[in-house]
Each structure stands twice: as C-alpha cells, then as structure tokens.
C-alpha positions as CSV (number, residue, x, y, z in Angstrom):
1,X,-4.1,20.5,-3.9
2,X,-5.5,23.9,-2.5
3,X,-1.4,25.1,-1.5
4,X,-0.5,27.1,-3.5
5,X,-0.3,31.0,-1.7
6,X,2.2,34.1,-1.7
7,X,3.6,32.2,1.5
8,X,4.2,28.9,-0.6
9,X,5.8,30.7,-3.6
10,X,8.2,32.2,-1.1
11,X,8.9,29.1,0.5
12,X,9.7,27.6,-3.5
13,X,12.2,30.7,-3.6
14,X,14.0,29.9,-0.7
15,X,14.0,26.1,-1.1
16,X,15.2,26.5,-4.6
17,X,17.8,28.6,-3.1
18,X,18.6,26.2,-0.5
19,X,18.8,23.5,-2.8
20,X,21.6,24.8,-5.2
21,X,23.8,25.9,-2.3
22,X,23.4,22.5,-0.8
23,X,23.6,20.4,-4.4
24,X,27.4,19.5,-3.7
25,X,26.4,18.1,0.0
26,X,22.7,17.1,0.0
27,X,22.3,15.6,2.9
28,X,24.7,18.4,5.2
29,X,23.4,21.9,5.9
30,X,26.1,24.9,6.1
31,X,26.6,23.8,10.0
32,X,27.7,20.8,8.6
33,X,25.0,18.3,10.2
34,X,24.0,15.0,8.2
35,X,19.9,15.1,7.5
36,X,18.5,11.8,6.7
37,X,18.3,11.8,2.7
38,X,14.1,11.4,2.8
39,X,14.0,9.0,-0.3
40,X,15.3,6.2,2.0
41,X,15.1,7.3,5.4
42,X,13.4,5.0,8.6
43,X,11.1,5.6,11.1
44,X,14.3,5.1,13.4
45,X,16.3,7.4,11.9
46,X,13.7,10.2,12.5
47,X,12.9,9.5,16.0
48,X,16.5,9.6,16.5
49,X,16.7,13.2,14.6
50,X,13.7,14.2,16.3
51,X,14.7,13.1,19.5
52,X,18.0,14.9,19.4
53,X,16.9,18.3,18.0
54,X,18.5,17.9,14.9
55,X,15.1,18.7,13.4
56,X,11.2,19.0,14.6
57,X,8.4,17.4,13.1
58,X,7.6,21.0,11.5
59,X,11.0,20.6,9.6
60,X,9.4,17.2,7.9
61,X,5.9,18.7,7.6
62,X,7.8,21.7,5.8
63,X,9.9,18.9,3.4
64,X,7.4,16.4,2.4
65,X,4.9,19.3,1.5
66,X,7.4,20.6,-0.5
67,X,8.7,17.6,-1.9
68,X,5.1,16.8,-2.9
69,X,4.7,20.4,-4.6
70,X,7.9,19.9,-6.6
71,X,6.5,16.3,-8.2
72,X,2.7,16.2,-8.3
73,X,2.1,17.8,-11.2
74,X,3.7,15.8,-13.2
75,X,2.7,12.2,-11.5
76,X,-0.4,12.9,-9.9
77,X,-0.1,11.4,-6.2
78,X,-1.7,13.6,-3.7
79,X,-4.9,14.6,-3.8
80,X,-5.1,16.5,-0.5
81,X,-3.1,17.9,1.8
82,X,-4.1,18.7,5.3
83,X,-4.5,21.9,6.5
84,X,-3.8,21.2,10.0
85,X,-0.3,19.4,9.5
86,X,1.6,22.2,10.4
87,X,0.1,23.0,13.5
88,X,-0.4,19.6,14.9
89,X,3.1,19.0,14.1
90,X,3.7,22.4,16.2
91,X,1.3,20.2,18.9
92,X,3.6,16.9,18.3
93,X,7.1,19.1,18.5
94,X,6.0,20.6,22.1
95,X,4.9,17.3,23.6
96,X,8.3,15.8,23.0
97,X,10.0,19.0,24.4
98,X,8.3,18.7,27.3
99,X,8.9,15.0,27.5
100,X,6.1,13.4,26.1
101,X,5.6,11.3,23.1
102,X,2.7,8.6,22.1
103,X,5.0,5.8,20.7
104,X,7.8,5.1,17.9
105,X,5.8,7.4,15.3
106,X,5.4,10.1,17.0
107,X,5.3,13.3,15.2
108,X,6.0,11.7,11.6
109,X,4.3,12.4,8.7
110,X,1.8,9.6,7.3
111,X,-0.3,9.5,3.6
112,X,-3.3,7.4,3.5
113,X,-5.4,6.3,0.6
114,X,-7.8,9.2,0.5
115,X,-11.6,9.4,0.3
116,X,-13.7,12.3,1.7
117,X,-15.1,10.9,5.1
118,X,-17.6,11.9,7.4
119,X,-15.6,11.5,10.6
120,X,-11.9,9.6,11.0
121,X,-11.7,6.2,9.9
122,X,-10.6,3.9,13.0
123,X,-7.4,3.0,11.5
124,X,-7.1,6.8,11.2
125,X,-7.6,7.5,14.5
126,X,-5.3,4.7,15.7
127,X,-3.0,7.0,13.8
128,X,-3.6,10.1,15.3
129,X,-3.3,8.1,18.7
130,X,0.1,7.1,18.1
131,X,1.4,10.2,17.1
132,X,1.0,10.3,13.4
133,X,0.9,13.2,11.2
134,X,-1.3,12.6,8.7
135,X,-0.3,14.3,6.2
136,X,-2.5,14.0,3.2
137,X,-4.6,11.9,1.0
138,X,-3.5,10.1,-1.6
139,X,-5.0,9.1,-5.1
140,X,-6.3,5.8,-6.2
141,X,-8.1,3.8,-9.0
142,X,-11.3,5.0,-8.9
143,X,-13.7,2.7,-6.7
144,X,-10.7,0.9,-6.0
145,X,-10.4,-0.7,-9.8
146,X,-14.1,-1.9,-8.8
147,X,-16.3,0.3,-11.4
148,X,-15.0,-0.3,-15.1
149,X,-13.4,-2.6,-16.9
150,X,-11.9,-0.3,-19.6
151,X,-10.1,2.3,-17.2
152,X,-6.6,2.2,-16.2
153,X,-4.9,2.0,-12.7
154,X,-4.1,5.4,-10.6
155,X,-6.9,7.3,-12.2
156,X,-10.1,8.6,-10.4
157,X,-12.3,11.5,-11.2
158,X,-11.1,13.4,-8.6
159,X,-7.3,13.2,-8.9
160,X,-6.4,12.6,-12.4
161,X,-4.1,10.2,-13.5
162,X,-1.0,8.8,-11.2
163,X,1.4,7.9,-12.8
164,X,4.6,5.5,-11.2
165,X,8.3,7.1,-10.8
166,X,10.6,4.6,-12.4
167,X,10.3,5.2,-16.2
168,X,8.2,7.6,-18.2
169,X,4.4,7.3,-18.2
170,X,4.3,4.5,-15.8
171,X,1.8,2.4,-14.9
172,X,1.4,2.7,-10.9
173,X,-0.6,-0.5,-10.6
174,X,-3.7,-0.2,-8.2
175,X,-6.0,0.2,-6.6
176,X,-3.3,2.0,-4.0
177,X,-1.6,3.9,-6.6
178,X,-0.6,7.3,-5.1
179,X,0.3,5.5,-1.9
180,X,2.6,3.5,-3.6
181,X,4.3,6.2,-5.4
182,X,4.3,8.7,-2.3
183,X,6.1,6.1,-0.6
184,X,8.4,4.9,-3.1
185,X,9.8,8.7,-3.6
186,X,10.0,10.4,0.1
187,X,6.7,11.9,-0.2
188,X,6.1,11.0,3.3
189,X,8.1,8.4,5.5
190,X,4.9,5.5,4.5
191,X,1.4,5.3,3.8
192,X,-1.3,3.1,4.1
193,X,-3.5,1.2,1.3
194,X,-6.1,-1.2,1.3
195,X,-6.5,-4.5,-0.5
196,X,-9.3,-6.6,-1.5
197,X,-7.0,-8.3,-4.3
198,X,-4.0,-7.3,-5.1
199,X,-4.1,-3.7,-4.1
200,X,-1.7,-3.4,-1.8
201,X,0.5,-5.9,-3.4
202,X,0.5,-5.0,-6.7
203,X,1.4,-0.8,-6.5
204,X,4.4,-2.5,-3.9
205,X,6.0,-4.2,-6.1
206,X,5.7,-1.8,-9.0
207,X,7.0,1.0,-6.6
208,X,9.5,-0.8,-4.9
209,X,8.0,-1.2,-1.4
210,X,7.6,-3.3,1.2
211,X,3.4,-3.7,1.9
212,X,1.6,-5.9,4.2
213,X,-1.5,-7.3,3.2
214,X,-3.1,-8.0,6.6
215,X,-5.2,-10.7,7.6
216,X,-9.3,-10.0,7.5
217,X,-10.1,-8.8,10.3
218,X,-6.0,-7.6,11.8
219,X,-7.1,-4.1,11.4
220,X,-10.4,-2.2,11.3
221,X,-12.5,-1.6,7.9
222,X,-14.9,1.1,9.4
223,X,-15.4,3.6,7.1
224,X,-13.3,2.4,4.4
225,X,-15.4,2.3,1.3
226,X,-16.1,-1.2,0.7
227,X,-16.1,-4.0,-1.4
228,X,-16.1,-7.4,0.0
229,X,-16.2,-7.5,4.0
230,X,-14.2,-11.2,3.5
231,X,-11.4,-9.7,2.0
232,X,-10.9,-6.0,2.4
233,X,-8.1,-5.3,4.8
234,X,-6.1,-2.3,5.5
235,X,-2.1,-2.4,5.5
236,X,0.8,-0.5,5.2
237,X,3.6,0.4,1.7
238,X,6.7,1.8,3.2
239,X,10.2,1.5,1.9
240,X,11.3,-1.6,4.5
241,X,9.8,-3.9,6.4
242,X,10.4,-2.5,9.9
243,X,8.9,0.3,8.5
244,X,5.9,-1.5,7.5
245,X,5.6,-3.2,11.0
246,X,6.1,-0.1,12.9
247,X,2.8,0.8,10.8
248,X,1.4,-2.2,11.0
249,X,1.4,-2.3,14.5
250,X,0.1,1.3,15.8
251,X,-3.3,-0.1,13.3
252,X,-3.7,-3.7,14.3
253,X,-6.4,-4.2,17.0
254,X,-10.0,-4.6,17.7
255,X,-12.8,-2.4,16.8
256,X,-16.3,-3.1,17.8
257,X,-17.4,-1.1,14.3
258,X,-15.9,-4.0,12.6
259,X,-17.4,-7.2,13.8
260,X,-14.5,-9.4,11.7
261,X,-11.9,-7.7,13.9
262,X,-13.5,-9.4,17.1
263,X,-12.3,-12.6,15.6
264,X,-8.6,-12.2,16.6
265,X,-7.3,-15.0,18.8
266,X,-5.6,-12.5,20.5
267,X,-6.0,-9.6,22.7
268,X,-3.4,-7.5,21.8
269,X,-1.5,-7.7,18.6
270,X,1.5,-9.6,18.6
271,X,5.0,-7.5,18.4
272,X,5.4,-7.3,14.3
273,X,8.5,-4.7,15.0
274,X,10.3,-7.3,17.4
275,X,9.6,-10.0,14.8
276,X,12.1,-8.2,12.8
277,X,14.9,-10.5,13.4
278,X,18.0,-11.2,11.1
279,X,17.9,-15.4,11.6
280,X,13.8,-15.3,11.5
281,X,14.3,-18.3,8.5
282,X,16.5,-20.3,10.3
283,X,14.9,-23.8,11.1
284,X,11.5,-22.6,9.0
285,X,10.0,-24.5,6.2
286,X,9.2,-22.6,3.3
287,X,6.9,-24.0,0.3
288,X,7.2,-23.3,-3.4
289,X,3.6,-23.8,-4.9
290,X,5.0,-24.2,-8.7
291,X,1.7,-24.6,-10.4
292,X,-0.1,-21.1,-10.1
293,X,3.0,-19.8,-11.8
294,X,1.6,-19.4,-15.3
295,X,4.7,-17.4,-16.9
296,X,3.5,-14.5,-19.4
297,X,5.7,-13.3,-22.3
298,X,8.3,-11.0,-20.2
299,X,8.3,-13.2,-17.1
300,X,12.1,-14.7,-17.3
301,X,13.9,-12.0,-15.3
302,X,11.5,-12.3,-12.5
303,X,11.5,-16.0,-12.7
304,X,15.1,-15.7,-12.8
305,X,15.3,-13.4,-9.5
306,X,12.7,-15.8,-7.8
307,X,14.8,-18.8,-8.4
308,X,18.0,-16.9,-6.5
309,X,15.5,-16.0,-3.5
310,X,14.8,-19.5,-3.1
311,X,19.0,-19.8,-3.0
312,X,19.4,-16.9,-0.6
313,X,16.5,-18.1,2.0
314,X,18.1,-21.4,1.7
315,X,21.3,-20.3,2.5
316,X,19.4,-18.2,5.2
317,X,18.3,-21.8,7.1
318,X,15.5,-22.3,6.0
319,X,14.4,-25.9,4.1
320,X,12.4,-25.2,0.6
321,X,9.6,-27.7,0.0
322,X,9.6,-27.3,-3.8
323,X,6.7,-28.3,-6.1
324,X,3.8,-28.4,-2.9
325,X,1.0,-27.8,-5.5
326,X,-2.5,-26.7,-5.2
327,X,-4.8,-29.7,-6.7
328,X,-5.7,-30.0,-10.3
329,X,-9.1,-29.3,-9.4
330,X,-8.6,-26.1,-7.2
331,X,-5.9,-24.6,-10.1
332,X,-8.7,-25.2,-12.9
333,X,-11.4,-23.6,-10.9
334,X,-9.3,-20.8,-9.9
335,X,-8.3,-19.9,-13.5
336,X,-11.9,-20.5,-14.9
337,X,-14.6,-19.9,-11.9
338,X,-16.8,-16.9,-11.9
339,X,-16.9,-17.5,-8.4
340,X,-14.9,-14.8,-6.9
341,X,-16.5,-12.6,-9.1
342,X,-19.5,-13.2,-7.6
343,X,-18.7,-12.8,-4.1
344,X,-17.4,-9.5,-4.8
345,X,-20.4,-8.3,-6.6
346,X,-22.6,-9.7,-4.1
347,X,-21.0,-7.9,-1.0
348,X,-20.2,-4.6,-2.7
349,X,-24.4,-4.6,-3.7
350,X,-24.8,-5.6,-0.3
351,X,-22.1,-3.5,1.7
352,X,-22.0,-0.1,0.0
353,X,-25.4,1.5,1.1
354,X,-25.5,-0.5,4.9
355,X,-21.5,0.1,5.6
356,X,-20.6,3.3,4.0
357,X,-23.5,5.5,2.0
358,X,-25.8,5.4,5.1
359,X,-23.0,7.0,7.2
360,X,-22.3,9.9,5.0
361,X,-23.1,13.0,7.0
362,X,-23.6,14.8,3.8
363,X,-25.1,13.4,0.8
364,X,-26.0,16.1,-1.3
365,X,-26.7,13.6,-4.6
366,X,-28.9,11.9,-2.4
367,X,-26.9,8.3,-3.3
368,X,-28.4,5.1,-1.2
369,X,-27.3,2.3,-3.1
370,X,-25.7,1.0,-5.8
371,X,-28.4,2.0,-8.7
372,X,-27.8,5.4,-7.3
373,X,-24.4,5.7,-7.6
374,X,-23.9,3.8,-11.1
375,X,-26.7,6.5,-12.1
376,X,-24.6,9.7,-11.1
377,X,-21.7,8.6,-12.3
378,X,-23.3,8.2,-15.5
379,X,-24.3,11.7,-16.1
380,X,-21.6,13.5,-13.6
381,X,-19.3,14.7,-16.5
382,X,-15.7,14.2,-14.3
383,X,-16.4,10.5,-14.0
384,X,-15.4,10.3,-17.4
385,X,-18.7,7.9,-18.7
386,X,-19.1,6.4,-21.2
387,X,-15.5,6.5,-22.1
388,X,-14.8,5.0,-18.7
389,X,-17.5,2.1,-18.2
390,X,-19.1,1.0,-15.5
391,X,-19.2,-2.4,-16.8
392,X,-18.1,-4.1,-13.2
393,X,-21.7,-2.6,-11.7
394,X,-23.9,-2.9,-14.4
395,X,-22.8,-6.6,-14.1
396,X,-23.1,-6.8,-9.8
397,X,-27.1,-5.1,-10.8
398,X,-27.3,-8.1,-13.1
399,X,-26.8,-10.8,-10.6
400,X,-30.0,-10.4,-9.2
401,X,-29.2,-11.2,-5.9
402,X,-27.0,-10.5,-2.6
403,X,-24.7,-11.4,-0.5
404,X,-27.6,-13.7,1.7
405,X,-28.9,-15.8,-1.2
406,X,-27.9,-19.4,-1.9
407,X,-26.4,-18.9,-4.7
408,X,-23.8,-16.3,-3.1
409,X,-23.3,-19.1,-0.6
410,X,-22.1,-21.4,-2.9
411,X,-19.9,-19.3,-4.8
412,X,-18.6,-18.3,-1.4
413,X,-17.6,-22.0,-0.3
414,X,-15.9,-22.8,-3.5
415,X,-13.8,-19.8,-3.3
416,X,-12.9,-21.1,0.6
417,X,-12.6,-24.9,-0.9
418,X,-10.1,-23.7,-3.9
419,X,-8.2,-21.3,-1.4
420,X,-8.2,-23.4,1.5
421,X,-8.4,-27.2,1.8
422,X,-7.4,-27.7,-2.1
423,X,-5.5,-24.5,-2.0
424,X,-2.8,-23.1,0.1
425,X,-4.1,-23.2,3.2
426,X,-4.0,-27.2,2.6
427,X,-0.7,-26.8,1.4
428,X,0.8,-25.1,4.6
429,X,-1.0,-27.8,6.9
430,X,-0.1,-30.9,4.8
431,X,3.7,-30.2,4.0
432,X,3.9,-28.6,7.7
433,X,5.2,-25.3,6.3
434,X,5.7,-21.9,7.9
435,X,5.3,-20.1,4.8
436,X,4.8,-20.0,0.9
437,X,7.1,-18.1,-1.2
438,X,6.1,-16.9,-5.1
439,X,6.6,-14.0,-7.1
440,X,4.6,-11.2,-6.2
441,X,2.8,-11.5,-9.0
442,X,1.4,-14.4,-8.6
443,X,0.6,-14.3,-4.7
444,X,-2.7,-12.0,-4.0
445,X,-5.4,-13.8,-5.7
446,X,-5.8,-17.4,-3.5
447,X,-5.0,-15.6,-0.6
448,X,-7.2,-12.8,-1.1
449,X,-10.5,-15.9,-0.8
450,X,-9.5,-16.9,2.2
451,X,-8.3,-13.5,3.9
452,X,-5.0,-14.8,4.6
453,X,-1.7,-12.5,4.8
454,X,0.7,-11.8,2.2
455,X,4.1,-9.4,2.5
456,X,5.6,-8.3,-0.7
457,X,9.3,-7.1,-0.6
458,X,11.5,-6.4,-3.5
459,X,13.1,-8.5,-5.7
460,X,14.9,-7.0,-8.5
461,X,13.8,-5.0,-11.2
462,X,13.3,-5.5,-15.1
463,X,16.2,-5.2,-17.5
464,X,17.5,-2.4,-19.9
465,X,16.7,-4.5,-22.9
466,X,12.7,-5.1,-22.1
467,X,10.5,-4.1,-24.7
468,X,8.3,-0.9,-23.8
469,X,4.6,-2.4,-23.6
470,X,1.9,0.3,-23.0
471,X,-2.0,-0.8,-21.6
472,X,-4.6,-0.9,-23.8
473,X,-5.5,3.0,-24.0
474,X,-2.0,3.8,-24.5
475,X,-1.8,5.8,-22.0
476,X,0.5,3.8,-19.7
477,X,3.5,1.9,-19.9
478,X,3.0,-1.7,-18.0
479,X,6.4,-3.0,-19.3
480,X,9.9,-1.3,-19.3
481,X,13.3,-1.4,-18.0
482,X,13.5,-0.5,-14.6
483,X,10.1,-1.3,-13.6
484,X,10.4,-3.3,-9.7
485,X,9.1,-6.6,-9.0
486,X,8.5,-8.4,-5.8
487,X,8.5,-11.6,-3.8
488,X,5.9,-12.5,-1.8
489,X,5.6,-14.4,1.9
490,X,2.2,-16.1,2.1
491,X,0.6,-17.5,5.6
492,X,-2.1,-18.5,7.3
493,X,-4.2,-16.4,9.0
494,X,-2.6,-14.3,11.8
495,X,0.2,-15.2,10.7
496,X,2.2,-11.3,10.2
497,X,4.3,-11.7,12.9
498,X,6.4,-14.8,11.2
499,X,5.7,-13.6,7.6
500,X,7.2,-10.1,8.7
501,X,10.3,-12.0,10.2
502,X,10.9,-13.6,7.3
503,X,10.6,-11.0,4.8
504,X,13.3,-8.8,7.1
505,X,15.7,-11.6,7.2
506,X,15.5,-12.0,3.2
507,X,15.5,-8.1,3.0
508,X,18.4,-7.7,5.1
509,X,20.7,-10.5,3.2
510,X,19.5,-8.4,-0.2
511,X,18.7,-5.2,0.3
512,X,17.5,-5.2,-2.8
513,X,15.3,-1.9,-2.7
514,X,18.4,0.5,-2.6
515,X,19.1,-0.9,-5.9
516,X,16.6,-0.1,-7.7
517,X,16.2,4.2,-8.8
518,X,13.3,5.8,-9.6
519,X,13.9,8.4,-12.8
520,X,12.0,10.9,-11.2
521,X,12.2,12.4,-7.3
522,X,12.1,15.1,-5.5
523,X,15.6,17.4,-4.7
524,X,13.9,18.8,-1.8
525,X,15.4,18.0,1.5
526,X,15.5,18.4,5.3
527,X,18.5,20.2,4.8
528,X,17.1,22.9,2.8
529,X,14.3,23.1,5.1
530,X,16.7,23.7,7.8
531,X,18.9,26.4,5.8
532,X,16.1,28.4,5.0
533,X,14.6,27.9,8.9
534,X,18.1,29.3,10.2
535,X,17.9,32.4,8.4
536,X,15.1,33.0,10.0
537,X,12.7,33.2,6.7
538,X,10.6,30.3,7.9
C-alpha cells in the first residue's frame, strides 16, 4: 500500500502499546471517555464525537489507516491509500473549528472501489463536496468479474486476492469485494461499489452490509469503467441503512457527463435519510415473487430466515401478496436466454474505448479498444493469462456486432419484456404493490435488465453445522458457518426513498447485523489513537 515508513512503525509501537493498556476497556481512554467501537459505529455517532471534540477527523484518519495496516495482509482489501488524507482531514478539522462544515459527512473517512483515474470521478467529487475523506481505494474482481470465466471473486492483478472476514479463506463475493469487507470490519465508516449485476448486492450480503443498488441513472457513471450503460449504477455498502442513505444521498443527482442521469423525474433527490422511519411498512403492500426462488443444495436456512421476514414485516403492517409470480414465459427465458449476455457484451465492445479508454490522460500501452486490451492482458505477466481466461471477451469479439445493430436491439427488448411487463415490474403494477421482497440471492438479476433498485440488508447467517464448500480452484470457501445472507427490497424505478424506509423499519425490528461476528477484525481503536495523541507522540 506504499505506508509503510520509520514514522508508521513508530505509530505500530505505540498503538500496540495503547492497545494492551486499553484491552480491559476498549472503547474508554485513561480519561475515561467512551470512543465509538469503529466496527459498528454511524455516521451519527461521529458527527456527534466530532462535533464535541471528543476526537478530530485526524483521530479517524489515524485509526482506519491503522486498522487497515493491522488486517490487509492477510485479506487483501485496500489497494491504495491516499496520501492526502491526513492533511485534508487537518483542512476538514479547522473548518469545523471555525464553524464550518459541508453536510452530515463531513470530515469522515470514505473507501471507494478503486481504479486509477485520470481526474475525480463525479460521484467522487460529490464526495469531496460533502466533506468526505476519501480515504483509499479498494480492491475488486478484476474488470469487475467481466473478463474470465475461470477466476474467482476479490482478485485483480493489481491487488491480489481479497478475501471475506467471517470464516477462513472466504469468498468475498464480487465484483465490490474489498468494499464490502472494508466495510463490514471498520476499515472506514462505508464505501461505495458499483453494480451491473449483483455487485453491490452480492459482497453485501456476504459481508453483512446494508448496500443500495441505485436506480440507472440515480447517480453519475462518469468515469467509472464500464460495462453496460443500462445497468451500471453506483451505490453505497455500509453497516445500516441510515448509513447507506446518508451516502446515498451526498451522490445522487444529475451530471450532464452522464446523459442517463438527466432522466430523473426530479430535480433534486428525494430525502433517503428522512425516509428512515420506524412505521415506513405500515399500510404498504409487499409481494413475494415465489417462482425465481430456485433453492440450491444449502438453501434451507436462508429460506428459513426469509420465511420469518415475511412474519416480522407482517407484523410490521404491512400486507404480503404471496405467490405474485413472473409468467412462465419470462421465468423460462430468464433461466435460458443468452440475451443478457448479449447486451452486456455489446455495450462493454461499445462503451469501453468511447466512455473510458479515450479519457485516459495517460495511456502508455497505447489501449483503444477492446482487441487492445484483451491483447495486453494476454502477454502482461500479472494478469495471470492463460491461467486466468479471458473467455468473457474473446466471446464479446465473437459477437460480431455492437451495441447499435438489430440484433443488440432485440436482445435488449427481451431483457426489458422478461424484466418488465412479464417480469417484476408487471408484478408491482398489477398486484398494486409498494415493493418485492426475496432473498438476496435471488434479487439482482431481473432487476439489473431493467435498471430498477434493490436494497439488501441482513438476514441471518449460515449455521455451525454447514458443510465447508470451497470454488472450483480451491482457493475459496463459498459455503461455511457463519457466512451472512441478506434480504432484499425490490422497486420500481426511483423508487429508494420507500425501499430505504422499508428496509430501516425491518432493520430496526431485527437488528440482525450485530448478530452476526466476523472471525477476523481489527483491535485498533480511536481510543488508542487518542492515548498515544495525549502523550504527545502523535
């Protein structure tokens, strides 16, 4: 991570020191004070810190960057961490002293999903606007799980292998792996992902987060490598849902470098922390599409938890529509169509070189398109070829056409038919429903066709007596105890306000992430941060 120094070793030496002598109280420094414990603290509760002195934004820039030092090398989650933190947290600390701060995030530290970039990503700078720290970059499946079709979530050329924190070996799910863990172990208070299908959802769940899969067009795409402009979205993994829609809302908005963002019926986002409200079910009718639930082998304790959701958002208010199926013909094509694929090969051929390679300011390998970049990553030793295919391009080079051709077209308005009319989008209209509910699992694929929202939030977790299952390579375990699952809320589009509501009021009645331990965290705390601050060895 380019850290390490004299002035970081002496750091470890005093936080280690700091750490024993506070192991009996870890949350209390000698003073006595309570600290936030940064596993499972909220953006409220460090504005509220911050706000009263108890600690400055350098405190927390000091105690995630140590906290990431004391875990990454063993699960690989940060590939970068900025060099400027500290002193724009030094910026952030003064404004507030002198009575000035840019919103609810101001001064906290923030991961994203990392790529080297030419010049901040709008989402990024709607960051930096409200007062975010970035903090770092975060690793991911390489090309976003949108290169090979024999490589294994959380790995990339550049960062290694991430691995998840709640058993050994973990698989981290993808393609936002290292955002998911950072978040999931205090590594910063959130981060943010991005999702074409699944990627957001998927590392949630595994990680035991709360993420927002956004609406197409909710928050900008510019600059964020892409692969399909009708369903990439960017969204936010944090630990609870007013966390994620404090995020949400300093990134939501318009961006005239994204023409699908132009499309919001709105001019200003709605208010996604004020839709945070405990009796949000109340009167609200909720679907239960039973037929894209196609248990697997290892599926009865999260069909178990699922069924006492639907209990617990009954007893919440809310009426369940049970059984408001997607048509015979929309389930059959949906399990057997090529046509997703196709739209995703089509508009990565078609997007990569016009909406990101052409805006590199440095291009050293000289890559304009898709050939290009299939060819260097064949012969670029890191990139791990031939053991690690690039199956997914040679096949999008094999279509033989883009993303303007008929044939794209039709493939496109089957995916919106099977999604939409046929799909859950016909669902919500017909049965009147505010929302669908399913097991997490089960919820990104229809929605990602259509570009509609989804908000994961935990469930429950797997049992002591489920059978270890690694992936295919061996390398990672996909099945153990311990491992999180999630339930998902699924609208129409625009529709995060109420899904966010929703998923709050079920959170709240469940709380179901303070349940579930990871096996591996950080010890690091603000606490130590401040011990070794107050004798003056900062």
């Amino acid at each position: 991570m380019g850290v390490s120094s004299p002035r970081v070793t002496l750091l470890w030496s005093l936080l280690f020191t700091a750490v024993l002598a506070n192991s009996l109280f870890p949350n209390q420094t000698n003073g006595g004070l309570t600290f936030p414990n940064l596993i499972d603290t909220t953006t409220e509760e460090l504005q509220t810190g911050l706000e009263g002195a108890l600690f400055t934004s350098c405190d927390l820039v000091k105690a995630y960057v140590a906290r990431i030092q004391e875990v990454n090398s063993a699960l690989h989650v940060v590939t970068e961490i900025n060099p400027d933190a500290l002193s724009i947290a030094a910026e952030h600390d003064a404004e507030r002293a002198n009575g000035t701060t840019r919103g609810p995030l101001h001064g906290v530290p923030i991961l994203i999903k990392g790529a080297k970039l030419p010049r901040d990503s709008t989402v990024a700078a709607k960051l930096r606007k409200a007062g975010v720290i970035i903090l770092g970059k975060t690793n991911l499946s390489q090309w976003a799980n949108f290169r090979s079709n024999n490589s294994t979530n959380g790995w990339s050329a550049y960062g290694g292998q991430t691995k998840g924190a709640y058993f050994p070996q973990q698989d981290p799910s993808g393609s936002s792996s290292g955002s998911g863990v950072a978040s999931s172990i205090g590594l910063a208070l959130a981060s943010l992902g991005s999702e074409t299908s699944g990627s957001i959802l998927s590392p949630s769940q595994v990680n035991n987060l709360v993420g927002i899969k956004p609406s197409v067009g909710l928050t900008s795409r510019a600059l964020v490598i892409p692969i399909s402009e009708r369903q990439d979205t960017v969204g936010p993994m944090a630990r609870t849902v007013k966390d994620a829609a404090y995020l949400l809302q300093a990134i939501a908005g318009k961006d005239n470098d994204d023409n699908y963002t132009l499309a919001q019926p709105f001019d200003n986002p709605p208010d996604y922390v004020g839709a945070c409200v405990y009796s949000s079910l109340r009167g609200k009718r909720i679907g239960v599409p039973r037929n894209v639930i196609v248990p697997r082998e290892g599926d009865g304790p999260v069909l178990s938890s699922f069924d006492t959701a639907i209990r617990t958002i009954r007893r919440a208010g809310a009426t369940i529509v049970d059984n408001v199926n997607i048509t015979e013909f929309a389930l059959d094509r949906y399990l057997n169509s090529n046509a997703s694929e196709i739209v995703l090969e089509a508009d990565f051929f078609s997007g990569l070189p016009s909406n990101y390679l052409s805006k590199l300011v440095s291009n050293p390998n000289n890559v304009r398109n898709l050939v290009d970049v299939r060819n260097f990553t064949q012969r670029f030793p890191p990139e791990d070829y031939p053991d690690r295919d690039t199956a997914v391009w040679d096949q999008a080079l094999d279509l033989g056409f883009n993303n303007t051709s008929p044939q794209f077209w039709a493939a496109y308005q089957e995916n919106l038919e099977i999604a939409g009319r046929q799909g859950f989008l016909g669902i919500l209209a017909n049965y009147s429903l505010d929302a669908l509910i399913l097991p997490t699992d089960y919820s990104a694929g229809l929605p990602a066709l259509v570009g509609t929202p989804v908000v994961t939030v935990p469930l429950g977790k797997s049992p002591g007596n489920t059978t270890v299952v690694y992936n295919e390579r061996g390398t990672l375990v996909e099945s153990a105890p311990n491992i999180p699952f999630g339930l998902s809320f699924i609208g129409p589009a625009w529709s995060e306000a109420n899904l966010i509501g929703f998923a709050y009021a079920y959170e709240q009645r469940t709380m179901v992430q303070a349940q579930v331990q990871p096996y591996l965290s950080p010890r690091v705390q603000l606490a130590d941060v401040i011990s070794a601050r107050n004798i003056d060895m900062w």
